[in-house]
Every structure is written in structure tokens, then in C-alpha cells.
N, C-alpha and C positions, 0 to 999 in steps of 0.2 A: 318690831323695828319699823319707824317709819321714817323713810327715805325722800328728801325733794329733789327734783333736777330747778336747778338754776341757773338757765341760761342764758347769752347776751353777748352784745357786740364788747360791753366793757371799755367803752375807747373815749375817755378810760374811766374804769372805776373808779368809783366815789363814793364817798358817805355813806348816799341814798342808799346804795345797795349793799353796801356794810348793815347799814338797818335792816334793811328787808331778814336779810337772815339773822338778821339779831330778834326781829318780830315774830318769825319762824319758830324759833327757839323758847321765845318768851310763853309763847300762846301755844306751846304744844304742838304743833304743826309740824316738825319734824323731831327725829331723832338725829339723823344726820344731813347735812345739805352739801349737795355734788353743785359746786358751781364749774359751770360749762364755758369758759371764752368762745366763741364762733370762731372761725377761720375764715368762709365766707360765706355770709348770709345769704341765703335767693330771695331773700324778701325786701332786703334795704337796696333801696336805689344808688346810692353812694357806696363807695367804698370805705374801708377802714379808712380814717385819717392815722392811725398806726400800726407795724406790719403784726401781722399775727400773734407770735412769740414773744414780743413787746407788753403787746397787752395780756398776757398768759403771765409775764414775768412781775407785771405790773398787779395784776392778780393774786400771783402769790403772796408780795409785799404788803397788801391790804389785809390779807387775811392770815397770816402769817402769826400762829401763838394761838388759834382758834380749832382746838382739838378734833371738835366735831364736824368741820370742813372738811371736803376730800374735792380738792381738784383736778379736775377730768379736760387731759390734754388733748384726747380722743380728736376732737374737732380742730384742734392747731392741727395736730400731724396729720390729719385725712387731706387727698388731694381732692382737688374738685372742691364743688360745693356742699355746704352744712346741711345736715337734715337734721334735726330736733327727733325724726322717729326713729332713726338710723341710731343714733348714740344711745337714747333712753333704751331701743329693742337691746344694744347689748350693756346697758348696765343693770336691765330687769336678770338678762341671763348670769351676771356674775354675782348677782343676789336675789336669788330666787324667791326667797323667803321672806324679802319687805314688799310692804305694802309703801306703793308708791305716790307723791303730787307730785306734780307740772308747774311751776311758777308762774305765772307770767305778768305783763302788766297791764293798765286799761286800753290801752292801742291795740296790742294783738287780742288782747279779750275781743273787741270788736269786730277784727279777720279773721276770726278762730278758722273759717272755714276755707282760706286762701294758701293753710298751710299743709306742706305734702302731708298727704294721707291721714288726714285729721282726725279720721273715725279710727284709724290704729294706734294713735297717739292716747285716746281716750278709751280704751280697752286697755293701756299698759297704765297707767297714771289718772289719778283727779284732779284736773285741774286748779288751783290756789290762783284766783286772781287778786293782785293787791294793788289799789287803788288811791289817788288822792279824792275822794268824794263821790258824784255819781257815777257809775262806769253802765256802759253801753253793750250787753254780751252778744255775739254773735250768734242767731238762735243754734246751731248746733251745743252751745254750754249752757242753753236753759235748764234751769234743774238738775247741774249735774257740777257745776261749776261752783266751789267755795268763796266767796268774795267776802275779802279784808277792804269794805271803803273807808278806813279813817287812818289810811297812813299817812303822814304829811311828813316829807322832806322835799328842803330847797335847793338841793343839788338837783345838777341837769348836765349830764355830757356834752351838749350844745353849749350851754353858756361856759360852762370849764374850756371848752377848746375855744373858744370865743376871748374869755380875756388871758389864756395861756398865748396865743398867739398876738393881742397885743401886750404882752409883755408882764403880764400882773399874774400873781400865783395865788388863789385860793385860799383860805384859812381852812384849818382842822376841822371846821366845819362843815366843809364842802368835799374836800379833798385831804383823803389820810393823809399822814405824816411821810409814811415812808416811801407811798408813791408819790409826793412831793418832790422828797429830795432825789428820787429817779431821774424826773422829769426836769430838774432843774441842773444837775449833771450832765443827762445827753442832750438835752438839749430836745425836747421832745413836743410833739403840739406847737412849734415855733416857737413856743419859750428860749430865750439867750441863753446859751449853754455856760452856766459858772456863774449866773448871773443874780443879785439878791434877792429875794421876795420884796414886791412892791409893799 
């Protein structure tokens, strides 16, 4: 059994990363994939633009009918801050028996080494980095690091919360359906709450 951890701010998930584990899946690369919401990063300089449990819930919705997902609230309900080696150390322990990756994408491929305890990260898991074209590894994942360079999707959490707050809602193609209609409900990302797709 092979296991990925997949994890991310999600704020909010999109498409892109409905792919990702759809590419996982496709190419053999997992058996099953534990997507992770953060609760708080120590790595992003900003904060969620949504509260934790939002985007966990917002998570659910995306992947929601996708058997081989198992989402891991571990990081919403932890206080303090996210560790990546912290949640992976106890989901190696409650499956002892898979062989693990590490998800990540071409930005943190290139930090590999800014993150806590990076050489025990890479003792529990192999790192999958997937990439839009060239990617940049950080020498700690020379030689040790799987790199997917031809995924291309044109979703971006940036730009989704960019025209979510001026007013315009995403197509299916950006942004799933039923975190659509979440976000268009409460009113989330400054999106108008009740208010129609542009």
C-alpha cells in the first residue's frame, strides 16, 4: 500500500489540486492520498485569508465521492503551529505498513531545507514533487526526490481570491462546483453572500 500525505494551505482549494491527486492516482503514485488542510503554516508569511475549519470543510466538499481520499483534520484541531513532520511522524505510526510520499510543489521543492526537521521528513516519506515545467530542488532532495514536471493547471489560490473578492466566481474549471456554491452562500473570500456567479 502506497500512501501520499498532501498537504497545503487550501485557501481555497481548487481544481489544481483536485488534479494533483487525480495525477497521483492516474500514474500509480499512490494507493491512497491523505490530503492535509494546514491550520497554521510557519512558512507562509500571511495568514489564512479563511479560518481554518472553513477550508477543511471547503476540502471536504472538493473531494467529496473520491473513495481513496482520507482527510486528515490532525493540523485544523492542533494548537499552535503546523509541522508537516509532526502529522506525517503520526500517520506513518497509524499505518505502519505503507510505504510513504511527501507531495509537495515546485516552491517548497526549492526550501526543502527551511522546513522543520527536514532530514526526518525524508526518513518517513519520498518526496513527489509536481511541477509546472522546470523545477529548482533544494540540494537536500537531489537524488531522492521524484519530480512530475508536466503537470499544467491554471488554477492559482491567489488569483481565485483575487477575483472572489472582486466579485466574480470561477468556472468548474478553476474552482469545483461545490466549493463554489459554499463560497457563494457565506459569503467567503469577499465574495457577496447570495449573490450570482459573474
Amino acid at each position: 500500500m502506497i500512501r501520499a500525505f498532501f498537504g497545503g494551505s487550501f485557501d481555497p482549494i481548487h481544481a489544481g489540486h483536485v488534479a494533483i491527486v487525480e495525477l497521483l492516482f492516474a500514474r500509480g503514485l499512490a494507493d491512497r492520498v491523505h490530503v492535509v488542510p494546514a491550520g497554521h503554516s510557519p512558512l507562509k508569511r500571511r495568514a489564512a485569508a479563511a479560518p481554518a475549519l472553513v477550508r477543511l470543510q471547503l476540502v471536504e466538499l472538493a473531494l467529496a465521492g473520491v473513495p481513496q481520499v482520507e482527510i486528515c483534520a490532525d493540523e485544523v484541531c492542533r494548537e499552535g503551529r503546523s509541522y508537516t513532520v509532526d502529522t506525517l511522524t503520526d500517520l506513518v505510526a497509524r499505518h505502519p505498513d505503507a510505504r510513504w510520499r511527501l507531495v509537495i510543489g515546485a516552491d517548497q521543492a526549492a526550501t526543502f531545507a527551511h522546513w522543520h526537521q527536514p532530514q526526518r521528513l525524508l526518513a518517513l516519506a519520498e518526496p513527489v514533487v509536481v511541477a509546472r515545467g522546470r523545477v529548482t530542488l533544494d540540494p537536500l532532495l537531489d537524488d531522492r526526490a521524484l519530480v512530475i514536471a508536466d503537470f499544467a493547471h491554471p488554477a492559482s489560490a491567489t488569483g481565485i481570491r483575487r477575483a472572489l473578492a472582486a466579485g466574480r466566481m470561477p468556472g468548474p474549471e478553476l474552482l469545483p462546483p461545490a466549493v463554489a456554491v459554499r463560497i457563494r452562500t457565506d459569503g467567503l473570500y469577499g465574495f457577496p453572500a447570495g449573490a450570482a456567479p459573474a
